[in-house]
N, CA, C and O of each residue as an XYZ file, in Angstrom:
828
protein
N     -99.904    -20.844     16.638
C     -99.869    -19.587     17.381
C     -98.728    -18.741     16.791
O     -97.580    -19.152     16.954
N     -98.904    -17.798     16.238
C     -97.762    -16.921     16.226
C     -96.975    -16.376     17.334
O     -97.428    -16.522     18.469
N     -96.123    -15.913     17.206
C     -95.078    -15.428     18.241
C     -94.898    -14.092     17.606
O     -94.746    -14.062     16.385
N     -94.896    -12.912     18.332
C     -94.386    -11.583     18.161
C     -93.447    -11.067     19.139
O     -93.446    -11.042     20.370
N     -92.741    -10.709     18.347
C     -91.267    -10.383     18.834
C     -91.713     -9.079     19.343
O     -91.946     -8.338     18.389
N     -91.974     -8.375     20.745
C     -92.278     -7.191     20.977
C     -91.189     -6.117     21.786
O     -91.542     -5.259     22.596
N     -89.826     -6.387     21.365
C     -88.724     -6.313     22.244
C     -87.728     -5.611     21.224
O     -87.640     -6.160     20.126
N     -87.086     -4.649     21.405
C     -86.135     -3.669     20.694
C     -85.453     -4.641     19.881
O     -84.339     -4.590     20.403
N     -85.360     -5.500     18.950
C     -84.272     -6.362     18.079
C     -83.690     -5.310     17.425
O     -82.486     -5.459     17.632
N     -83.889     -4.090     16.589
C     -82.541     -3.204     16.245
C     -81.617     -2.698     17.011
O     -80.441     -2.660     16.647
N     -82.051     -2.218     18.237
C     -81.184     -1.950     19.177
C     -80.282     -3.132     19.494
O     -79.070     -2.972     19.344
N     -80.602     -3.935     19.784
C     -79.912     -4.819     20.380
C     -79.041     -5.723     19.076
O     -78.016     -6.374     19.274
N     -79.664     -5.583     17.876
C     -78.208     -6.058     16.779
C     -77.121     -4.356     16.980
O     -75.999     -4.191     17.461
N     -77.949     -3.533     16.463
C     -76.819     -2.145     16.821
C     -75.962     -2.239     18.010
O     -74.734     -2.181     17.957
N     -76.797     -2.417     19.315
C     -75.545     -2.574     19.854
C     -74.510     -3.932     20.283
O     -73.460     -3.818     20.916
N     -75.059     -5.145     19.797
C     -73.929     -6.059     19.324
C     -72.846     -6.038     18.360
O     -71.716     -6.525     18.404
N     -73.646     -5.150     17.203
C     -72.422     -4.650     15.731
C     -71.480     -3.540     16.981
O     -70.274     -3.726     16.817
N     -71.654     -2.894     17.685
C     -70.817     -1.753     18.557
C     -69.915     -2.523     19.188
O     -68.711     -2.268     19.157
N     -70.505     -3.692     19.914
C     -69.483     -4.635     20.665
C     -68.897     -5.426     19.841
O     -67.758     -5.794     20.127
N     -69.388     -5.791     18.875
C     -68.064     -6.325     18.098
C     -66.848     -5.298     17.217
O     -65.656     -5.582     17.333
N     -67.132     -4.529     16.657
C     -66.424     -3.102     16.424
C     -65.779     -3.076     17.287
O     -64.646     -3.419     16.949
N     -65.870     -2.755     18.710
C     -64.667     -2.596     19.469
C     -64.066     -3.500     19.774
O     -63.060     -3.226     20.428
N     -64.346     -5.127     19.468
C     -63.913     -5.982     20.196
C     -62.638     -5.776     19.082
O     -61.482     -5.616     19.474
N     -63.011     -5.800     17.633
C     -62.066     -6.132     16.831
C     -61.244     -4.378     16.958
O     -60.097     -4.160     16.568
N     -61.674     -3.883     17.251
C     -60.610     -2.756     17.576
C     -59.618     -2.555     18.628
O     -58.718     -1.719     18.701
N     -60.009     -3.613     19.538
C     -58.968     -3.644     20.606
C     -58.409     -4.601     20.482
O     -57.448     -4.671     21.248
N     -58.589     -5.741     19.622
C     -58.124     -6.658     19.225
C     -56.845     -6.281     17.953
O     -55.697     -6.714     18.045
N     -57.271     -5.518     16.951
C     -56.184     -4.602     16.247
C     -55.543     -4.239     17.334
O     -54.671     -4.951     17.833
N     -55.915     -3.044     17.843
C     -54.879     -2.507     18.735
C     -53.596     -3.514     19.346
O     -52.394     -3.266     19.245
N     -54.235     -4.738     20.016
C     -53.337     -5.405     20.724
C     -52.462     -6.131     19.455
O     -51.410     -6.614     19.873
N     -52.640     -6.279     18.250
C     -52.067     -7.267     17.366
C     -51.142     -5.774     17.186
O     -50.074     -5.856     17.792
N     -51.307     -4.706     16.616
C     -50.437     -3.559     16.180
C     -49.980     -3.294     17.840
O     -50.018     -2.097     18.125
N     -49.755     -3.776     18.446
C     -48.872     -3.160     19.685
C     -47.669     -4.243     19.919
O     -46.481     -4.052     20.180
N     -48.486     -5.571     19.710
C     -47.353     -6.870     19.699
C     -46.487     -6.324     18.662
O     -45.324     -6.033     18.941
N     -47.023     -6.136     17.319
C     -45.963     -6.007     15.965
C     -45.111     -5.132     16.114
O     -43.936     -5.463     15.959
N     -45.473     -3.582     16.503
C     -44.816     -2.858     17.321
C     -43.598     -3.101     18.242
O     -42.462     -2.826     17.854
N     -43.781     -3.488     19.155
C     -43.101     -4.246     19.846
C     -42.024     -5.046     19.566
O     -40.924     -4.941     20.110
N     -42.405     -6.055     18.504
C     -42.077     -6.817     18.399
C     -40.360     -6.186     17.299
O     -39.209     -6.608     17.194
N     -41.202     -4.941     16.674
C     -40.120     -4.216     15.279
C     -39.446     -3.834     16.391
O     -38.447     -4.458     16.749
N     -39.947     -2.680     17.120
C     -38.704     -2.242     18.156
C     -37.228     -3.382     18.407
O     -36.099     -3.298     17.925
N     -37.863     -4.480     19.418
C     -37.109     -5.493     19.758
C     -36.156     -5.767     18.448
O     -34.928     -5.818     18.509
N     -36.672     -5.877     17.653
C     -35.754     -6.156     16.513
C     -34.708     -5.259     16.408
O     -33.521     -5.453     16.672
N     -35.462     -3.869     15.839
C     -34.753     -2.886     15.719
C     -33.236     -2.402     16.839
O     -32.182     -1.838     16.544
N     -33.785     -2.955     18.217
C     -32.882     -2.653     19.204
C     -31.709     -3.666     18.955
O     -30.534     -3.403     19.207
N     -32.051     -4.572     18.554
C     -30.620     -6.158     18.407
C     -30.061     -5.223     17.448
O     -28.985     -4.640     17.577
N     -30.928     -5.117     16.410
C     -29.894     -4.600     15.598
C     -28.930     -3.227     15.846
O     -27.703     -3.209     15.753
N     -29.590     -2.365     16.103
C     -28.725     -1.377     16.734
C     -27.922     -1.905     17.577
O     -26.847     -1.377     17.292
N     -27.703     -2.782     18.647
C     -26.829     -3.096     19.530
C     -25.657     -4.060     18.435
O     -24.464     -3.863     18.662
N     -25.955     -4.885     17.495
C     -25.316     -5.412     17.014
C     -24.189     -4.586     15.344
O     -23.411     -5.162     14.584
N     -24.553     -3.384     15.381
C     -23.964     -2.409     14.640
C     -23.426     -1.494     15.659
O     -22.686     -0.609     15.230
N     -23.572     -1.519     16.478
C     -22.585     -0.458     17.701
C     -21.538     -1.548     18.438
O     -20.649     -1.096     19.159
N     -21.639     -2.660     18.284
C     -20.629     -3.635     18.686
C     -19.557     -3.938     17.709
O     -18.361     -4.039     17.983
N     -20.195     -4.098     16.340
C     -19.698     -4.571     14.977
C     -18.352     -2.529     14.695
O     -17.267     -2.544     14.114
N     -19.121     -0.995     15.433
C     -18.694     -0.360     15.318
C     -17.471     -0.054     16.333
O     -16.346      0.370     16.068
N     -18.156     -0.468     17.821
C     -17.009     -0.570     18.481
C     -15.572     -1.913     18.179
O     -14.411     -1.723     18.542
N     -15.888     -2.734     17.715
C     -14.815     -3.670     17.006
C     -14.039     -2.979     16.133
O     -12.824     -3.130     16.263
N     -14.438     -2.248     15.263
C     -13.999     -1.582     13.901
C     -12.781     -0.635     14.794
O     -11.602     -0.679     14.444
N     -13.262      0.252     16.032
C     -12.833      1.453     16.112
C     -11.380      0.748     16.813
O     -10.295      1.320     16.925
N     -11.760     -0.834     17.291
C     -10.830     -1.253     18.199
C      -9.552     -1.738     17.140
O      -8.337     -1.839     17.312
N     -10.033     -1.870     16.510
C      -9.299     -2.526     15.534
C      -7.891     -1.428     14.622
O      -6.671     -1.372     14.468
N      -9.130     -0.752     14.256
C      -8.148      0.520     13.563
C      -7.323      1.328     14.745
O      -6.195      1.804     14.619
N      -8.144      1.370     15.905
C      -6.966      2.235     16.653
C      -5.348      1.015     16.930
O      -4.210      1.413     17.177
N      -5.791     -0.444     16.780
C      -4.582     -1.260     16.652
C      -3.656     -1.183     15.356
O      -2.426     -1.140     15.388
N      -4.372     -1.175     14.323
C      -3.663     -1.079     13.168
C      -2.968      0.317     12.826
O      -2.006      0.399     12.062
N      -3.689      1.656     13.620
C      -2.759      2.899     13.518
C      -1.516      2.984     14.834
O      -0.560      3.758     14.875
N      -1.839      2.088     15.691
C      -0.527      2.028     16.722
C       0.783      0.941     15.767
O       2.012      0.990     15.833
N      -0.066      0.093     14.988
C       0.894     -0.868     14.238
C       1.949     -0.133     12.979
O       3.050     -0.500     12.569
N       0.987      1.179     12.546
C       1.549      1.682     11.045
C       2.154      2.888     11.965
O       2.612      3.616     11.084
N       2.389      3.434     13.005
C       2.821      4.365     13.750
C       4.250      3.518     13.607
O       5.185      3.866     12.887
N       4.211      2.236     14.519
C       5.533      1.463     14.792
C       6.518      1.606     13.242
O       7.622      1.986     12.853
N       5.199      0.990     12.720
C       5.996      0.888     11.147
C       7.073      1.804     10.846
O       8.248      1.630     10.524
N       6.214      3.024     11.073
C       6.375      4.301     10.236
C       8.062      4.683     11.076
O       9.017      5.269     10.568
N       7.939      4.084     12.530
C       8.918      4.653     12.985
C      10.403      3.666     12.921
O      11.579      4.030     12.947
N       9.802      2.288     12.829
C      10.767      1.566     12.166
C      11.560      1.496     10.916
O      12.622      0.914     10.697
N      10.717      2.308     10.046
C      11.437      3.208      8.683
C      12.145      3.966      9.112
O      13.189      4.303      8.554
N      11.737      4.408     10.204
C      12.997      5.880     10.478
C      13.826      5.494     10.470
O      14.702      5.630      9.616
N      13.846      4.835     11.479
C      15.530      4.147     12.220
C      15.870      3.291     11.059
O      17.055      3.459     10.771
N      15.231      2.368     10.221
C      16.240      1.783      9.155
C      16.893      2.991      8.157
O      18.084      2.804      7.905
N      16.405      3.964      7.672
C      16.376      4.941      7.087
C      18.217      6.038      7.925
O      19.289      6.379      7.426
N      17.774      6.130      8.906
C      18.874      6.163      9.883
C      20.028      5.403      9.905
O      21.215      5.725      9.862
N      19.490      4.385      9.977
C      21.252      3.322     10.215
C      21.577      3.409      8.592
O      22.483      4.182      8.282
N      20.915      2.682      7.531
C      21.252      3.147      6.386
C      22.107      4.679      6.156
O      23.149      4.834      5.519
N      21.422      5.577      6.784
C      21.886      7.031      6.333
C      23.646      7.099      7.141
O      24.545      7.721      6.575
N      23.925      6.245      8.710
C      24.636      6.161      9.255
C      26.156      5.375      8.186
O      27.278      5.772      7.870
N      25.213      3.915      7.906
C      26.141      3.554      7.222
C      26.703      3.693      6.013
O      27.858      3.395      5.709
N      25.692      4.247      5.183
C      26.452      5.022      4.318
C      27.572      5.960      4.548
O      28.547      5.881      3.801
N      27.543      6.928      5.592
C      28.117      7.822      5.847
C      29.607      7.239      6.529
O      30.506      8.078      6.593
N      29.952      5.644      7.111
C      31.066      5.427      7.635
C      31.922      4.376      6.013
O      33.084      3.977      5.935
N      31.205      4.281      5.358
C      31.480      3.625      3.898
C      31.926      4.937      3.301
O      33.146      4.877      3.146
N      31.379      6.255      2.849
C      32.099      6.828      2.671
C      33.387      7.631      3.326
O      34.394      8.059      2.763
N      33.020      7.679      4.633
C      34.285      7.907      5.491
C      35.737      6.944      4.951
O      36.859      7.393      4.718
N      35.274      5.522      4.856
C      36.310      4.795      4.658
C      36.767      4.787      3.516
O      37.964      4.649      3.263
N      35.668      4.967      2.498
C      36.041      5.286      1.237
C      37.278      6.592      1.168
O      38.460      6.336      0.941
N      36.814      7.845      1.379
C      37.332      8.664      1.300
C      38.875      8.780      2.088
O      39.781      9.602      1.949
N      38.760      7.749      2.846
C      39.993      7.948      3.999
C      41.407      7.025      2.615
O      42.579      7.396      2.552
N      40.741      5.743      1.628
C      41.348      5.337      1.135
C      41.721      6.104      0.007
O      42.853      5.830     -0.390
N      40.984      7.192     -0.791
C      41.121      7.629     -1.721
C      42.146      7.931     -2.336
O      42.408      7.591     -3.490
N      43.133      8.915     -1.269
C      44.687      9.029     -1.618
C      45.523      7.789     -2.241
O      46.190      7.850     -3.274
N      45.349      6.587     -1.370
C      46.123      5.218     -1.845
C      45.226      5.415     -3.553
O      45.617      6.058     -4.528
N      44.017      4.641     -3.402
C      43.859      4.676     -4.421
C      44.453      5.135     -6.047
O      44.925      4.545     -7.019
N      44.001      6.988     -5.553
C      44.746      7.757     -6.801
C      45.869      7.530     -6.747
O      46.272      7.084     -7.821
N      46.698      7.625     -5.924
C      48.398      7.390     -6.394
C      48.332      6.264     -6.815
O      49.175      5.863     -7.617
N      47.435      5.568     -6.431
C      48.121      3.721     -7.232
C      47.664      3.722     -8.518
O      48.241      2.954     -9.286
N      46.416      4.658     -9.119
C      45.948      4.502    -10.609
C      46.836      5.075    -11.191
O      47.400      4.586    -12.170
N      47.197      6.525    -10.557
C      48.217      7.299    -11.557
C      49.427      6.312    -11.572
O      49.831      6.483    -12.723
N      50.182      5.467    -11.059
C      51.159      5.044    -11.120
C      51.159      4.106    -12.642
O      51.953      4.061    -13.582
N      49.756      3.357    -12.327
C      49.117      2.530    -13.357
C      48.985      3.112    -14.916
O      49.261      2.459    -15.922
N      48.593      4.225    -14.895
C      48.112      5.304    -16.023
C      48.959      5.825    -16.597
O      48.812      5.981    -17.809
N      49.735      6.126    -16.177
C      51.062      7.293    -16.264
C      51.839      6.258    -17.857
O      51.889      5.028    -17.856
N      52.183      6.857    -18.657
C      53.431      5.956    -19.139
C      54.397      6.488    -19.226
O      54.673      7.596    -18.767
N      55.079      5.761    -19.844
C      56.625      5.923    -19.677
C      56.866      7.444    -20.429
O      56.247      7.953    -21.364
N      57.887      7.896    -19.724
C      58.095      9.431    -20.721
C      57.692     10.541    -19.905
O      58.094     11.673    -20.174
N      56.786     10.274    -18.746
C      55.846     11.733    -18.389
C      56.469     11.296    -16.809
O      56.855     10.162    -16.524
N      56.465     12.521    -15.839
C      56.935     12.613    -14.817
C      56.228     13.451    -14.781
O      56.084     14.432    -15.510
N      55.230     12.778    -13.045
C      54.584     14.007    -12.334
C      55.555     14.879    -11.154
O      56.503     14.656    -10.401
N      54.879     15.719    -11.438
C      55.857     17.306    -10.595
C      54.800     17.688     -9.744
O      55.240     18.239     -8.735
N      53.374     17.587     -9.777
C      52.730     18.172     -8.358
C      51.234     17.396     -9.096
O      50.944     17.107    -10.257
N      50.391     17.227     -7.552
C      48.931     16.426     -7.623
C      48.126     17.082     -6.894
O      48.336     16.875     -5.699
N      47.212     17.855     -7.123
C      46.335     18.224     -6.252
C      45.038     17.980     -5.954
O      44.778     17.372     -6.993
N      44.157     17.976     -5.433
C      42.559     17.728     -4.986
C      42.038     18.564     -4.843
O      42.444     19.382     -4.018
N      40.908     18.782     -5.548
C      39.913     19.722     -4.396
C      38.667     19.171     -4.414
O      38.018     19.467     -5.417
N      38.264     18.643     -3.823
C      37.208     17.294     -3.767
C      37.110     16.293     -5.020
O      38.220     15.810     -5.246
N      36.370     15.950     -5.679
C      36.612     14.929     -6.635
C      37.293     15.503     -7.957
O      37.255     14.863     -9.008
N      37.831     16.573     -7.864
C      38.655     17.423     -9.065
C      40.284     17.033     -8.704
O      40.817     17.176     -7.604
N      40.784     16.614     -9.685
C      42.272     16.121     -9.204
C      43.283     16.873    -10.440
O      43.374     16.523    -11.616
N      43.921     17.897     -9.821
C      45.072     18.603    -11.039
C      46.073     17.891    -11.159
O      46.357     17.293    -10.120
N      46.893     17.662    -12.217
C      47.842     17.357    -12.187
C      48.923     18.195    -13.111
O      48.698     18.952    -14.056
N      49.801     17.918    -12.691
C      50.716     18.790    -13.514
C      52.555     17.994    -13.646
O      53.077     17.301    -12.773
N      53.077     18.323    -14.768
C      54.252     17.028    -14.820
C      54.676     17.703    -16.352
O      54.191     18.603    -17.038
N      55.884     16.744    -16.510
C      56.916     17.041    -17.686
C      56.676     15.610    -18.565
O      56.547     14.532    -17.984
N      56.640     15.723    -19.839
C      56.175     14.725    -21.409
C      57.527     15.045    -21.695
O      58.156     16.041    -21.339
N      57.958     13.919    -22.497
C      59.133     13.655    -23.239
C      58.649     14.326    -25.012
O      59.304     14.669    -25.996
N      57.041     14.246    -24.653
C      56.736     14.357    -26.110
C      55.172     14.356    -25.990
O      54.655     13.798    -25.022
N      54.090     15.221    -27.347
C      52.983     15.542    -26.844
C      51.690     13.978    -26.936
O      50.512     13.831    -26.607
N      53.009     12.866    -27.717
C      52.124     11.595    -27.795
C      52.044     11.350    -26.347
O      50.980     11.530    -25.755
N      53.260     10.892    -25.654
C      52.878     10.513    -24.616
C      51.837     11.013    -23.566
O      51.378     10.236    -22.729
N      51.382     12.666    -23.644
C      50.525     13.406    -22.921
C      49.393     12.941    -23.553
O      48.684     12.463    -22.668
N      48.736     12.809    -24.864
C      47.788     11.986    -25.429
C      47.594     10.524    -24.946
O      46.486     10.067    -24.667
N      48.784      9.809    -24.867
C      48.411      8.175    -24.316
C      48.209      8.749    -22.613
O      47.635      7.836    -22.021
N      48.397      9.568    -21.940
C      48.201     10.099    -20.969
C      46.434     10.276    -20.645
O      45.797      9.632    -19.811
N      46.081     10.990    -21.268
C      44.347     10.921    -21.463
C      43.753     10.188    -21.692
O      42.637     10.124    -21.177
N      44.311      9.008    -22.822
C      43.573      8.007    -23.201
C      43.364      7.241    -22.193
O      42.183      7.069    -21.891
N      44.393      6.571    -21.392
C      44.577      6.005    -20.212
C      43.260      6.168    -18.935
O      42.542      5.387    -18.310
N      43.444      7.531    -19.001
C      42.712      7.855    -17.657
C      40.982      7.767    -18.124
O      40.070      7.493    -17.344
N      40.838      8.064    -19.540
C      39.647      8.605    -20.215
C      38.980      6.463    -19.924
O      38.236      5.955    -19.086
N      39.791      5.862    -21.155
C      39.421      4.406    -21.017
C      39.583      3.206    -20.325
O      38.870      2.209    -20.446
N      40.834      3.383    -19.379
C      41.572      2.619    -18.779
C      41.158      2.253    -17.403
O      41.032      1.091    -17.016
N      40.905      3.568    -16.514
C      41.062      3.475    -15.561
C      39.784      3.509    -14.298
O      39.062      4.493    -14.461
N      39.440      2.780    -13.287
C      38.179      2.636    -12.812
C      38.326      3.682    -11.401
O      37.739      3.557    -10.326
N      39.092      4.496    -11.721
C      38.988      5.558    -10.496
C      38.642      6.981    -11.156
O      38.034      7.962    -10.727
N      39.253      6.705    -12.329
C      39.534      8.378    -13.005
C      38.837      8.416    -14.391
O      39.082      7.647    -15.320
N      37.626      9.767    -14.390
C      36.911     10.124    -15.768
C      37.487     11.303    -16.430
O      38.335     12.068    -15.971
N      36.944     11.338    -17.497
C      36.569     12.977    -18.215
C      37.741     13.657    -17.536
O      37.692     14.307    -16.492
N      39.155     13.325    -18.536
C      40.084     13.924    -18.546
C      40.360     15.070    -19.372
O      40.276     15.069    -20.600
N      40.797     16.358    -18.424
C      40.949     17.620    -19.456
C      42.327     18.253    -19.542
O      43.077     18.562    -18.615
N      42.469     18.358    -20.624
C      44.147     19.081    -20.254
C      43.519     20.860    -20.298
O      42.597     21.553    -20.729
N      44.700     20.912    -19.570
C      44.496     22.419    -19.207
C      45.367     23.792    -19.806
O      45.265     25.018    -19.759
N      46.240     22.813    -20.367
C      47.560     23.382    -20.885
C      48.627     22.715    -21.218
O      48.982     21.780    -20.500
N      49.471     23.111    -22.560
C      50.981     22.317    -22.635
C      51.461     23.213    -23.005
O      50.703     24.129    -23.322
N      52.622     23.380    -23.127
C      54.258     24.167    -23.846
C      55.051     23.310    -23.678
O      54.872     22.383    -22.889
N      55.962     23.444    -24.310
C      57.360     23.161    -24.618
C      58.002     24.105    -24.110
O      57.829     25.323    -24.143
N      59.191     23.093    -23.364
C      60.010     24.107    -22.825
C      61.693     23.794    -22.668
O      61.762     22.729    -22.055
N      62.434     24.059    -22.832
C      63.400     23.316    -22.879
C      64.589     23.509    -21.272
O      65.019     24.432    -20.581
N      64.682     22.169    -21.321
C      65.081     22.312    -19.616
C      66.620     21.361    -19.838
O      66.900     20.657    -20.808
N      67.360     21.586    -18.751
C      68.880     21.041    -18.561
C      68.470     19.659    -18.195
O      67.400     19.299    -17.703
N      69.440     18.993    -18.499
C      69.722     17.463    -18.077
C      70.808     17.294    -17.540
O      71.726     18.068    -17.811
N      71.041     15.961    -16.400
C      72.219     16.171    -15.859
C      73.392     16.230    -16.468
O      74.501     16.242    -15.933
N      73.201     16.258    -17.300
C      74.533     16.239    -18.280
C      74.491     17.519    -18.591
O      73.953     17.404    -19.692
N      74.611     18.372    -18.488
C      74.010     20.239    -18.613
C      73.715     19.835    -20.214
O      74.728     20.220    -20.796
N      72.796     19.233    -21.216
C      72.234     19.465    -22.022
C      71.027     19.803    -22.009
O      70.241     19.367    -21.168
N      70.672     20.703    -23.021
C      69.786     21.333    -23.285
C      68.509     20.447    -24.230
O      68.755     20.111    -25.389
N      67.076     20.115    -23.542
C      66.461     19.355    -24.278
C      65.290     19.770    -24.642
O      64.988     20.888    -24.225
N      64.594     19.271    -25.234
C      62.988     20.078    -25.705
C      62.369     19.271    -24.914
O      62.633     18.092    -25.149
N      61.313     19.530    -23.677
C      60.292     19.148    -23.225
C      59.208     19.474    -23.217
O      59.168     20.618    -23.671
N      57.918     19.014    -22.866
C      56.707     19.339    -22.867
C      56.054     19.831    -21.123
O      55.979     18.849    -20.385
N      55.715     20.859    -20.615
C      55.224     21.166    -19.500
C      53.508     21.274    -19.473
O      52.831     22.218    -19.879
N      52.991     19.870    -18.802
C      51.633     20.072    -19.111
C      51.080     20.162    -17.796
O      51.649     19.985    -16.719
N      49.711     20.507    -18.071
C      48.568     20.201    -17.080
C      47.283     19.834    -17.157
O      46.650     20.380    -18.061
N      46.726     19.095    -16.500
C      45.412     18.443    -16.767
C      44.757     18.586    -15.520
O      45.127     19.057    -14.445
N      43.589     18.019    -15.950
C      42.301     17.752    -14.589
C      41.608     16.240    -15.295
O      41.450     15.810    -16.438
N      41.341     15.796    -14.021
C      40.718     14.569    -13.636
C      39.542     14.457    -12.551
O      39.666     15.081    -11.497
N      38.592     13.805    -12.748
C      37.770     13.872    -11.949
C      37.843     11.983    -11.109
O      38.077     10.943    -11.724
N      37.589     12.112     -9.779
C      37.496     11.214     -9.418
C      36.051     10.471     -9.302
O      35.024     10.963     -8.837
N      36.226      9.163     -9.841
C      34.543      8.281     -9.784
C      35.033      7.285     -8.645
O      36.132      6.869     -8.276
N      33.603      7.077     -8.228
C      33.453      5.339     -7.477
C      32.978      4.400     -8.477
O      31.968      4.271     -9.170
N      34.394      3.616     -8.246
C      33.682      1.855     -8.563
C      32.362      1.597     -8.561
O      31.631      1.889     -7.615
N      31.904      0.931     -9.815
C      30.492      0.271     -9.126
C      30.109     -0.978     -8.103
O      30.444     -2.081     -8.534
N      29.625     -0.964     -7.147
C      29.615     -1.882     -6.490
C      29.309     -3.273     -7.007
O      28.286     -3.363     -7.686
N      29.986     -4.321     -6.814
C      29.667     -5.845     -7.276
C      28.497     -5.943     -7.252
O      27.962     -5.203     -6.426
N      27.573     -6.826     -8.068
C      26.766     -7.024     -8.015
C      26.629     -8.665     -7.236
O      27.381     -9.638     -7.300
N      24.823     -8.362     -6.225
C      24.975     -9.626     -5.085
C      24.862    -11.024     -6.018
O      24.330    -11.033     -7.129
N      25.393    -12.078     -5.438
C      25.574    -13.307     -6.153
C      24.113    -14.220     -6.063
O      23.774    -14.928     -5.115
N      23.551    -14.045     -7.013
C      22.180    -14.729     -7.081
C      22.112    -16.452     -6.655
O      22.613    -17.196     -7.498
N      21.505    -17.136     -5.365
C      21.489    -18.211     -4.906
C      21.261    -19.356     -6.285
O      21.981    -20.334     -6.486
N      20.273    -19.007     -6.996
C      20.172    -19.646     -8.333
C      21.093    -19.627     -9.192
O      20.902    -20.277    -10.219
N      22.531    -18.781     -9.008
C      22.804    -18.786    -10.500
C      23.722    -20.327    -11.078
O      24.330    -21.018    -10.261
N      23.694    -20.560    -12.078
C      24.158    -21.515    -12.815
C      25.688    -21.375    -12.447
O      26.266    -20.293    -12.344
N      26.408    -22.922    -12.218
C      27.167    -22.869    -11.829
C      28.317    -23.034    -13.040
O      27.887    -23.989    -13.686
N      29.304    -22.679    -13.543
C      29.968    -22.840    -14.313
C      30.769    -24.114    -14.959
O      31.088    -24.907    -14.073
N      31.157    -24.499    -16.199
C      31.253    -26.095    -16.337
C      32.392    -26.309    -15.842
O      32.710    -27.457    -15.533
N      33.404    -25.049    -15.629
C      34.701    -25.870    -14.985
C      34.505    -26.107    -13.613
O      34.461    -27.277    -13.232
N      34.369    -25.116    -12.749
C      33.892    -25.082    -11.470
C      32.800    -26.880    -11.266
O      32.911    -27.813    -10.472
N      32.104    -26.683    -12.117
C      31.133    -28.149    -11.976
C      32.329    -29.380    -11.847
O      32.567    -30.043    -10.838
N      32.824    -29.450    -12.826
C      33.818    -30.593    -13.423
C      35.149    -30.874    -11.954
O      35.402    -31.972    -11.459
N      35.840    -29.423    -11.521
C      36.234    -29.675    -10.823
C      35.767    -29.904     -9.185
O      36.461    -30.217     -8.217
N      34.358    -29.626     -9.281
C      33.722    -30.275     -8.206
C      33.549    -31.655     -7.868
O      33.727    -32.259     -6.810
N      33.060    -32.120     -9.301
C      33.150    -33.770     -9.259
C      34.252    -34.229     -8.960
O      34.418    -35.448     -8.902
């Protein structure tokens, strides 16, 4: 017996191909809404984890500019006491200066020359005095020029001869000079290095 199919079969594959079409279209849909989803979620950690990583940063640097603030102001004040103590080192310096110069010139001076007046006007020092003779006013410069660790760059300013009484009312030939001197500072010692080698006598008489 044959069988005849007398019943719409295109329709009914057409509209099974329709129901499957949409099945797999709502089926996309739901797979692209999970993935979706799913990037967001991602996307959001990460944004939360770069706005944390940014708020750390901001916390951080606003610590390290309160730290270089301190710094900056702890330079001051060393900068300060430094500037202070310099300023009572030269006070003391300067308060000694007088001893000083009179004790170099005493040192400097040689025999033959007699000072008659000393003056200052800040590190400029005049002097003025009587030479037996114009060597001794020469060993006079040399002195102060090589000799001496207070006094540089000695200038004479003037000499004559002049002839002056002695107590004996004689009449003698002298020299009436004048110079300039400038006053220097010592260099300061240098600090004693914890390493340095100790010397063989110092050693020897240690043992």
């Amino acid at each position: 017996m044959i069988l005849i199919n007398l019943l719409p079969h295109r329709e009914e594959k057409r509209a099974a191909r329709k129901r499957a079409f949409f099945v797999a279209l709502g089926v996309a849909a739901v797979v692209g809404a999970v993935v979706v989803g799913i990037w967001y979620s991602v996307l959001q950690q990460l944004t939360a984890a770069q706005q944390a990583r940014n708020t750390f940063l901001k916390t951080e640097i606003t610590k390290l500019e309160a730290q270089i603030k301190d710094i900056a102001n702890l330079r001051n004040e060393i900068e300060a006491l430094k500037a202070r103590q310099r300023a009572v080192e030269d006070l003391q310096t300067n308060r000694n200066i007088p001893v000083y110069l009179l004790d170099e010139l005493v040192k400097q001076t040689p025999e033959g020359i007699y000072l008659k007046d000393i003056k200052q006007n800040g590190s400029v020092v005049t002097i003025a005095g009587i030479a037996q003779t114009n060597e001794r006013v020469s060993e006079f410069l040399r002195n102060t020029q090589y000799n001496s660790k207070w006094l540089e760059r000695p200038e004479l300013v003037e000499i004559r001869a002049v002839n002056m009484q002695t107590a004996r009312s004689e009449q003698r030939r002298l020299f009436d000079f004048s110079m300039r001197v400038t006053l220097k500072r010592p260099a300061p010692p240098a600090p004693a290095t914890p390493n340095a080698p100790v010397p063989a006598a110092a050693a020897a008489k240690s043992a």
